[in-house]
C-alpha angles and dihedrals in degrees: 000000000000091000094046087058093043085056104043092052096052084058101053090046086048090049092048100045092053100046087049093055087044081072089053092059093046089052086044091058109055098038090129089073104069124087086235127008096212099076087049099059098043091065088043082058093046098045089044085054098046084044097061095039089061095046094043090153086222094048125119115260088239112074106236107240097244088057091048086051089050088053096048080044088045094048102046093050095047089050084046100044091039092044093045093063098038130077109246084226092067121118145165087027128117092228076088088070093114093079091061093041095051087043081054100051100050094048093059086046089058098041077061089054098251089129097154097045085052098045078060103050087050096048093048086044078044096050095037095057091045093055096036096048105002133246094314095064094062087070104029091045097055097252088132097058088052087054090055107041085052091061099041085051083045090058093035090059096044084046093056095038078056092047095044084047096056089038088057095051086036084061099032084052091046083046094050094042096052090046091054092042085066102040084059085047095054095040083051090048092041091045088053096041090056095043087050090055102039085051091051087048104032112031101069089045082048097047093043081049090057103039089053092048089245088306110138143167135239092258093045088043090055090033082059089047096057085047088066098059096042080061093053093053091064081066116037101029099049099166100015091085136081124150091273091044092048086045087061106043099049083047081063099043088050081056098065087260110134109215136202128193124197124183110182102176092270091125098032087104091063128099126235101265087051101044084050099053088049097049083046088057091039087058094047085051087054100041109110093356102156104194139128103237135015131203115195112174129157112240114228126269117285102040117107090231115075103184134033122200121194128176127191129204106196101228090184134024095323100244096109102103120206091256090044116096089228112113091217087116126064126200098247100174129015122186138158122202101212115227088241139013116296080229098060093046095056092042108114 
């Protein structure tokens, strides 16, 4: 698409360049016909000036306003130097060729949406002829086709600001849909992923359930127990997880340790190779831990530790919880999981 506008564009600069310097030669061709010639090239310089100003290749689409005031300049000295050497009775000749060029200008002025500036510069072109030649003119000098060709380029810039416009809210619609395309994606994957996991914990513990008539003993009631909260890790933990971390964690459970698991969006921003090597450290830190309680919880984005890992031993009756300021609870095990490798920290 980039390269379709970049080439249209160039079109378009290459068009108008040479349709402007068709004027020149014009100009070029019937010198003979003015009083003095020097009048005459110096508005072929300044409309060749003006010219290749308003088609600068790197140049914004919008005229800046200084350049639209030049061309309405421009325009006003070139009908002033060529009518000054001609004789208002001439016809049929090409020394007439300001009224083209100054059509031409302003029409290029107004495709770069610069209207008003080029209403201006054609009623000045417009008002100049009537009062040089007379009414007529205005007809037989070809006033009445720059007026024309400013108004169709009128229409044919508001056109293609329309069309950029819809092609904008076309893109920013195709962005949104597809966005939203994928959010659906990843809700159905992550719907089915949970649902995977809850049916290999669950299921055998449910079928035992069924086939014992609910009858169970002390182990399978606490083995059911310890099923709950690996379903609510699911939950809770996201991207915590992985099948050694789980390992380990239902190893502690099985222990007596009661776990929680907290994933508050700190190691979302991790890929997959270095969210694995920080859920396989997280399972070393948690192989053998004998504690009462542990704490596993992300740390937000931007710390240079991704996981914290906090064990509690109950020294008293074990109702201190870890955010009361009773001291029933001793911190038993502290670890940090760094975001990246030691090694690549202290690499210089």
């Amino acid at each position: 698409m980039v390269g379709v506008i970049a080439l249209s564009r160039g079109l378009v600069l290459a068009l108008g360049g040479l349709f402007s310097a068709y004027h020149l030669v014009l100009a070029a061709y019937d010198l003979a016909a003015p009083e003095r010639i020097a009048p005459v090239l110096l508005a072929m310089a300044l409309y060749a000036g003006a010219t290749i100003l308003s088609l600068w290749p790197s140049s914004p689409i919008t005229m800046p306003y200084w350049l639209a005031s030049l061309n309405i300049g421009v325009s006003t000295a070139i009908c002033f130097l060529v009518t000054s050497q001609l004789d208002p009775g001439i016809e049929g000749s090409y020394a007439t060729w300001h009224v083209a060029a100054v059509g031409t200008l302003m029409t290029i002025t107004a495709i770069r949406r610069r209207t008003m500036f080029a209403w201006v510069g054609t009623a000045v072109l417009t008002l100049q002829t009537f009062v040089w030649a007379g009414p007529a003119a205005i007809a037989t000098m070809g006033v009445i086709g720059s007026v024309v060709w400013v108004a169709i380029s009128q229409m044919v810039s508001r056109a293609l600001a329309k069309a950029g416009r819809d092609a904008s809210q076309f893109a920013l619609a195709e962005r949104e849909a597809v966005e939203w395309q994928a959010g659906q994606e990843a809700h159905l994957y992550e719907r089915q992923l949970r649902l995977v996991q809850t049916s290999r914990v669950a299921v055998p513990m449910l079928q035992r359930i069924a086939l014992s008539g609910g009858s169970l003993t002390e182990e399978e009631r606490r083995e059911c127990f310890n099923l709950e909260g690996a379903l609510r890790d699911e939950i809770r933990g996201r991207r915590l997880l992985n099948d050694a971390v789980r390992e380990q964690i239902m190893i502690a459970r099985r222990r007596g340790t009661t776990v929680q698991l907290m994933d508050e969006g700190g190691i979302d921003d991790l890929d997959e190779p270095e969210l694995e090597r920080v859920l396989n450290r997280l399972a070393d830190v948690l192989r053998g831990v004998e504690t009462d309680r542990l704490i596993i919880r992300t740390v937000p984005a931007g710390s240079e530790t991704a996981v914290t890992v906090v064990g509690l031993r109950t020294v008293g009756d074990g109702s201190a919880s870890l955010l009361s300021d009773d001291h029933d609870d001793e911190v038993d095990l502290w670890a940090e999981i760094p975001r990246v490798p030691e090694d690549s920290r202290t690499r210089p």
